[in-house]
Z-matrix of the N, CA and C atoms (Angstrom, degrees):
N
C 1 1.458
C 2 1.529 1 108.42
N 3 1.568 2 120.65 1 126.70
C 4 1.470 3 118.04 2 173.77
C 5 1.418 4 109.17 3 -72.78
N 6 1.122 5 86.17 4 170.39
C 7 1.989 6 110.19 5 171.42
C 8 1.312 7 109.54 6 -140.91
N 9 0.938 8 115.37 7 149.70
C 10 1.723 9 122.00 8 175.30
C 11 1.371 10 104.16 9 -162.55
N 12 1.052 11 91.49 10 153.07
C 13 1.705 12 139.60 11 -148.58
C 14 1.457 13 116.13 12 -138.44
N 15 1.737 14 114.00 13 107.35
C 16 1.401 15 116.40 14 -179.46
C 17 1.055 16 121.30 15 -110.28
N 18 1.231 17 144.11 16 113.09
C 19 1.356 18 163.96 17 161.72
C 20 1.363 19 133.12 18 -87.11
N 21 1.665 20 130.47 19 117.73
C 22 1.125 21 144.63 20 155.41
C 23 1.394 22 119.78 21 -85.32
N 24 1.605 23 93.03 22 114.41
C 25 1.987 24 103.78 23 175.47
C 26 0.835 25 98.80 24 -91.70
N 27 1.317 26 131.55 25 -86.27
C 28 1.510 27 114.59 26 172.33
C 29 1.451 28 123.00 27 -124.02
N 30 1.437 29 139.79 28 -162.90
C 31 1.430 30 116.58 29 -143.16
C 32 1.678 31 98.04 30 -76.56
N 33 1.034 32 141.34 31 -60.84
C 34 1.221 33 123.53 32 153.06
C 35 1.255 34 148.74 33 -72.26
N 36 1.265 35 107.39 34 70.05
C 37 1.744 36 114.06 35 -170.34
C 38 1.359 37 106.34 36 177.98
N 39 1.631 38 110.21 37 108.31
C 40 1.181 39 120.71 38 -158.75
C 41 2.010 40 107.37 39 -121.44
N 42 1.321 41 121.06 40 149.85
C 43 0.955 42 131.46 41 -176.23
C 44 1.331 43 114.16 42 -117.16
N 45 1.867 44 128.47 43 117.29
C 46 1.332 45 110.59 44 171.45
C 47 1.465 46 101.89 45 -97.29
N 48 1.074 47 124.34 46 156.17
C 49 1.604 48 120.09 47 174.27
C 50 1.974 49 92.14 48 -107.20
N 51 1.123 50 117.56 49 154.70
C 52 1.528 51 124.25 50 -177.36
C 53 0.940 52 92.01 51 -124.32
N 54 1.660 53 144.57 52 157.85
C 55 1.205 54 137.68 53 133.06
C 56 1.568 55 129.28 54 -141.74
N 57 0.910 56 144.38 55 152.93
C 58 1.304 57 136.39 56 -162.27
C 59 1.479 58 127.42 57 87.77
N 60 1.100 59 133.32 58 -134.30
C 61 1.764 60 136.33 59 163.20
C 62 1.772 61 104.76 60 -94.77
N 63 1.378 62 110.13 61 140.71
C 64 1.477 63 127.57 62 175.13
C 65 1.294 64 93.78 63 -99.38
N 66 1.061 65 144.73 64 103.68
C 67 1.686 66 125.62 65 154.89
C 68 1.582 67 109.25 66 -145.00
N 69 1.473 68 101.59 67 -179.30
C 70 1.752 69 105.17 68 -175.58
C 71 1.410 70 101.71 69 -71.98
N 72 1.701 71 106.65 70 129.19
C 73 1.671 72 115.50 71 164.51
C 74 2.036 73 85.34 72 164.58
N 75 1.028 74 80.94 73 169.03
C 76 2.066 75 96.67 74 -177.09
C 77 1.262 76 88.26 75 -52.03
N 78 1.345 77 154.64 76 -85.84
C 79 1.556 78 144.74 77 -150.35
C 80 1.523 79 110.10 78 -21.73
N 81 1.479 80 120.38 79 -52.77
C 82 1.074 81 154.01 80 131.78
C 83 1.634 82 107.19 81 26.69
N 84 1.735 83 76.20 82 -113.62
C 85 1.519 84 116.01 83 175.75
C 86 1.911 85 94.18 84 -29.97
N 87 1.347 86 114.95 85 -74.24
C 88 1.731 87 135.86 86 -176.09
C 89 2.101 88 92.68 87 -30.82
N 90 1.119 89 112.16 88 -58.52
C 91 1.230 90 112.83 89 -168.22
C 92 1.304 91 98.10 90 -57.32
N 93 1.324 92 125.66 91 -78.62
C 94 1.830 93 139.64 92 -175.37
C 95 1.476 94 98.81 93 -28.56
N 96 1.503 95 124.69 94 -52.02
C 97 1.594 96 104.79 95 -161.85
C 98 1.688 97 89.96 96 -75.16
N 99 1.108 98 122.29 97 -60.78
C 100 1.578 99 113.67 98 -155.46
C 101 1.488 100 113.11 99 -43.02
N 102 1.991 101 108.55 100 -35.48
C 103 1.380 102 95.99 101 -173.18
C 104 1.764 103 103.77 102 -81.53
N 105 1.409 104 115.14 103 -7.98
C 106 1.636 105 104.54 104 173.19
C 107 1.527 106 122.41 105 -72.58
N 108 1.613 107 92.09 106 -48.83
C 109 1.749 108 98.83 107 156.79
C 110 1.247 109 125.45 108 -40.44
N 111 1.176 110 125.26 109 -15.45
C 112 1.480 111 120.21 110 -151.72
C 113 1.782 112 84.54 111 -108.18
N 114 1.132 113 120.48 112 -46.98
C 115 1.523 114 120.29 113 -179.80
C 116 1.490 115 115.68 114 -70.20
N 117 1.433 116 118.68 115 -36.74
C 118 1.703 117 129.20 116 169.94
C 119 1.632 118 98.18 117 -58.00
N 120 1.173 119 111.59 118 -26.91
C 121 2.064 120 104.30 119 -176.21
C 122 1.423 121 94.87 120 -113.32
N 123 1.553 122 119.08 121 40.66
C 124 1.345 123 108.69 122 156.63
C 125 1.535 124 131.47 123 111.26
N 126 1.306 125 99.10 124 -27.66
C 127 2.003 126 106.89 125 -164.67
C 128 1.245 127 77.51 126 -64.25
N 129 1.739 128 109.56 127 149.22
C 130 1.007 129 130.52 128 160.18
C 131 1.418 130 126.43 129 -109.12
N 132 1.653 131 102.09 130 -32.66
C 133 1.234 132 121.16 131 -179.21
C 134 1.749 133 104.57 132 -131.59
N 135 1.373 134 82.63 133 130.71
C 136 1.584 135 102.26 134 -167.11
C 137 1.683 136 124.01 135 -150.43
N 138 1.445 137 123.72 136 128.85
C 139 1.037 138 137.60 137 173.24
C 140 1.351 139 135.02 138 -96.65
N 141 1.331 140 109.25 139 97.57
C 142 1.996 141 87.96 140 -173.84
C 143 1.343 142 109.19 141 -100.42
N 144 1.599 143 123.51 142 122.71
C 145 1.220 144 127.68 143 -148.52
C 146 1.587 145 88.92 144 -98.50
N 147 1.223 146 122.66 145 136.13
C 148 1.358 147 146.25 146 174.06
C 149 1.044 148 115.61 147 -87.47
N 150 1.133 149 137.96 148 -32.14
C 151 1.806 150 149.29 149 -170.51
C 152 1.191 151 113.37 150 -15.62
N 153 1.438 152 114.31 151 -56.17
C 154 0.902 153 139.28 152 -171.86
C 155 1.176 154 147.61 153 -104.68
N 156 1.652 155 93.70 154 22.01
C 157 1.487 156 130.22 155 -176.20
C 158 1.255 157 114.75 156 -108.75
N 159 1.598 158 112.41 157 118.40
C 160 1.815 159 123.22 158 -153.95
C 161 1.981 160 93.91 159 -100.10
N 162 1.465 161 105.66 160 -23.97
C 163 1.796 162 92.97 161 -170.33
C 164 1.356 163 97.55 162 -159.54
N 165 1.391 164 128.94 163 150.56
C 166 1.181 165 146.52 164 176.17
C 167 1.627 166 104.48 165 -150.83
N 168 1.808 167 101.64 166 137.55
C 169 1.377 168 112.87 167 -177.48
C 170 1.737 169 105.50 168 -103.99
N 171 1.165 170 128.17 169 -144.05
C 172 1.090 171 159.50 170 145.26
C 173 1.596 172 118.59 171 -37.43
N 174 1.087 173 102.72 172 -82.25
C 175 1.779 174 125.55 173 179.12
C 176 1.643 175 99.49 174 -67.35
N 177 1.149 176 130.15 175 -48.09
C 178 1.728 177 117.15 176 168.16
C 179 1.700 178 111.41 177 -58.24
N 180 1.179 179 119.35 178 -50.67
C 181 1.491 180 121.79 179 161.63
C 182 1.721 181 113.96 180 -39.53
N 183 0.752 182 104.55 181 -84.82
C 184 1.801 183 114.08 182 158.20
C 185 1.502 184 111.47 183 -13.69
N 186 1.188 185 106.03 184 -72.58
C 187 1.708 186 106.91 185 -176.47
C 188 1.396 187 110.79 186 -78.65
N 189 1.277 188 129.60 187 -31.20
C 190 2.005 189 98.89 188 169.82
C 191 1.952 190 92.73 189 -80.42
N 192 1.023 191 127.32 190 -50.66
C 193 2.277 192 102.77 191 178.31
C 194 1.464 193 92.66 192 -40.29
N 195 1.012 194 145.08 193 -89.05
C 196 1.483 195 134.63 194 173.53
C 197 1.683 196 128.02 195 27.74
N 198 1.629 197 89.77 196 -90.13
C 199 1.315 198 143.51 197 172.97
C 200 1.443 199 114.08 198 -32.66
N 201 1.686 200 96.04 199 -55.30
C 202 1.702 201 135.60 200 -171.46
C 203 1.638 202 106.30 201 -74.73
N 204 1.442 203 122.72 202 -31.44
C 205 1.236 204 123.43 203 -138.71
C 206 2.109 205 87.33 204 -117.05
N 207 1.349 206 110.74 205 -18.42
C 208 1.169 207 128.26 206 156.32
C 209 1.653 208 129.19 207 -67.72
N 210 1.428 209 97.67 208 -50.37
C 211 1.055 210 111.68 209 158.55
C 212 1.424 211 128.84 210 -13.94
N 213 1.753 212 83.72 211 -80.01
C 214 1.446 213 108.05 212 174.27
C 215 0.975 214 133.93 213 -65.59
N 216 1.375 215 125.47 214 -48.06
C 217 1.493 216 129.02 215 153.93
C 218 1.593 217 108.87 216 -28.79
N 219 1.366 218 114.02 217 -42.27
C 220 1.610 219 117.00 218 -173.65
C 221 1.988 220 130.78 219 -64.91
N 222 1.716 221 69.53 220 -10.39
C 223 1.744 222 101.10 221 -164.92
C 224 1.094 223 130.93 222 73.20
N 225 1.903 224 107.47 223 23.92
C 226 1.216 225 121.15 224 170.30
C 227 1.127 226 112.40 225 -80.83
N 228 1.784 227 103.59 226 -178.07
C 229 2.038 228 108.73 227 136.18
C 230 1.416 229 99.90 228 -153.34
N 231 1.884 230 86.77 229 154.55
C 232 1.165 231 101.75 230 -168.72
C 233 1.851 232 104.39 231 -130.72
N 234 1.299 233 102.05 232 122.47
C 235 1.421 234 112.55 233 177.35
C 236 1.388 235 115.66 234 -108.74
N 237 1.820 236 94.48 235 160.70
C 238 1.640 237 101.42 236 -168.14
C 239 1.708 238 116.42 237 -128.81
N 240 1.121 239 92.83 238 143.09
C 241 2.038 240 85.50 239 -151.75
C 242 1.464 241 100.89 240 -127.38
N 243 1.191 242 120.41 241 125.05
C 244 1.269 243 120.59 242 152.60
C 245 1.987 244 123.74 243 107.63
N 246 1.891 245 65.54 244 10.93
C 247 1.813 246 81.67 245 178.32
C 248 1.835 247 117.68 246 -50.61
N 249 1.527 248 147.22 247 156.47
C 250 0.749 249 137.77 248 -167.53
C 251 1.632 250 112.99 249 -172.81
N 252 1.194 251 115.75 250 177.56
C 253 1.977 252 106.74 251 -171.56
C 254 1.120 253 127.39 252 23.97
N 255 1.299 254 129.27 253 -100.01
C 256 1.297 255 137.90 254 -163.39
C 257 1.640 256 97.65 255 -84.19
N 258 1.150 257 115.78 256 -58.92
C 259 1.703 258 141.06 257 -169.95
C 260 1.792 259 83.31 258 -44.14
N 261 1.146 260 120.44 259 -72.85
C 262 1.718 261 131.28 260 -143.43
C 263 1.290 262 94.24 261 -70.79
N 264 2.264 263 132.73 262 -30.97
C 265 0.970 264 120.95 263 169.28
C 266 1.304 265 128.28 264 -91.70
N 267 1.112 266 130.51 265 19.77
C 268 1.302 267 160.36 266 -176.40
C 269 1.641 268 103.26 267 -108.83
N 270 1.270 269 118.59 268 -55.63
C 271 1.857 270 111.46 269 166.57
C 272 1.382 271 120.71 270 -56.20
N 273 2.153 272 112.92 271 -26.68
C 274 1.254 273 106.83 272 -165.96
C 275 1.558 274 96.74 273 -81.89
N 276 1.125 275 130.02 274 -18.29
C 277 1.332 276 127.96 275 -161.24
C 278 1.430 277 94.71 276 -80.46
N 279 1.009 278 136.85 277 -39.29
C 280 1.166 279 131.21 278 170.47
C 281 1.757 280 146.59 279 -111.28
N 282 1.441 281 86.22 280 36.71
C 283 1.449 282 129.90 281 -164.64
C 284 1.766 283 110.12 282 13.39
N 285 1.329 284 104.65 283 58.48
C 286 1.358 285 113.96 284 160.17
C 287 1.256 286 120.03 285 -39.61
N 288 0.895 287 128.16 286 -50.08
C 289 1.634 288 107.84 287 162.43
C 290 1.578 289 139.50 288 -76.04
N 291 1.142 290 97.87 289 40.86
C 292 1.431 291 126.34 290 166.80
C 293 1.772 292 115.29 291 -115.25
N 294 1.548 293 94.99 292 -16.96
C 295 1.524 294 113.33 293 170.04
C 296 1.022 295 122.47 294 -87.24
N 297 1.384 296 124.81 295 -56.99
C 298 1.596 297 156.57 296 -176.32
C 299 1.223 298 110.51 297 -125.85
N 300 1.749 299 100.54 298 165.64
C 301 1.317 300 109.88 299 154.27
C 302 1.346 301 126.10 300 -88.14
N 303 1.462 302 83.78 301 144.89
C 304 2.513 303 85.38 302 -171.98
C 305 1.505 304 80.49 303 -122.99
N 306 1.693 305 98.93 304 137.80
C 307 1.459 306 98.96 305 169.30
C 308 1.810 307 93.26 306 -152.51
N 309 1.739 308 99.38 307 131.42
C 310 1.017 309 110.27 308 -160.98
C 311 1.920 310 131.59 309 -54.04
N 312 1.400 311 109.60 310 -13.66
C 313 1.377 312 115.14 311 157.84
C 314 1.874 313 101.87 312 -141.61
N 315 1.513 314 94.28 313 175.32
C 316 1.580 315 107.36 314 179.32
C 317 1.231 316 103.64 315 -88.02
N 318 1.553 317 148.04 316 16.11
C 319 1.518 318 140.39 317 159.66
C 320 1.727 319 99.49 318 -85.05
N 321 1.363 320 108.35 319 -37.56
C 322 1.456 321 119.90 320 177.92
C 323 1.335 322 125.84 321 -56.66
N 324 1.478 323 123.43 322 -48.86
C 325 1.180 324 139.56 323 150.28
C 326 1.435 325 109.39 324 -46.64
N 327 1.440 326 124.60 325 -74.44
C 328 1.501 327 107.92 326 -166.65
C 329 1.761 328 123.25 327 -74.51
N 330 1.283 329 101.13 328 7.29
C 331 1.889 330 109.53 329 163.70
C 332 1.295 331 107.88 330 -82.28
N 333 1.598 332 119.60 331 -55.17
C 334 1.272 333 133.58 332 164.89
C 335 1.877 334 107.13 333 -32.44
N 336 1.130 335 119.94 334 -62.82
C 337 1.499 336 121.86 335 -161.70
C 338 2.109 337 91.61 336 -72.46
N 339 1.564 338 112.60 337 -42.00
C 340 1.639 339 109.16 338 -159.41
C 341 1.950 340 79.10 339 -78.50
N 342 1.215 341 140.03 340 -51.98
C 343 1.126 342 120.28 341 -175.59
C 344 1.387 343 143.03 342 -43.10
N 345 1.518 344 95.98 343 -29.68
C 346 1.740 345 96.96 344 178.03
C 347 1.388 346 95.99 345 -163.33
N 348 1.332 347 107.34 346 67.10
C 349 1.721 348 142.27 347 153.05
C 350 1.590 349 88.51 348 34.48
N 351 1.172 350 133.28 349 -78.88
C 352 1.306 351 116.97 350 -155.80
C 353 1.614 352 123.44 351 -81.38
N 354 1.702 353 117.08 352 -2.18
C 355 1.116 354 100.61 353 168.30
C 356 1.959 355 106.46 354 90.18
N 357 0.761 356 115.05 355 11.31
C 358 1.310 357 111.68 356 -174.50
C 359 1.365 358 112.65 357 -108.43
């Protein structure tokens, strides 16, 4: 079962924390709207911290490209930090970072976004 965790660094620049298993079932679904909500009210710049993410399927893959692809349309970006084990071999298989940005912790990501304002 996920958990998530929303965080404001500063007024534009937001942190989701994930934790547990990402996969298809309502937990899911619950995660996808909040992080869409969160871009429909504006975030532009956003981190969803993985750290603490033990498994990801298919349909969790699916919904942050999703998420990501909204993003952009929004004229955001949104990076992903801290992927690892199962999670980090599960991105290589599908070379997520050819999608997004993966950056190996969430201090990394938010230097990246305060370093050169847009995050790109």
């Amino acid at each position: 079962m996920p958990g998530s965790k929303i965080r404001q660094v500063e007024p534009n620049l937001t942190v989701v924390e994930l934790s547990g298993h990402l996969n298809l079932g309502n937990e899911l679904m619950t995660v996808e709207a909040a992080v869409k909500r969160l871009i429909q009210d504006g975030a532009r710049k956003l981190v969803v911290d993985l750290t603490k993410l033990d498994y990801i399927d298919s349909a969790g893959i699916g919904m942050l490209v999703g998420c990501n692809g909204q993003m952009d349309r929004a004229g955001g970006k949104m990076r992903l930090a801290g992927a690892q084990g199962s999670v980090a071999k599960a991105f290589g298989v599908v070379h997520m970072d050819h999608i997004t940005s993966l950056d190996p912790d969430v201090d990394t990501a938010l230097r990246i976004f305060s370093v050169d304002g847009a995050g790109a």
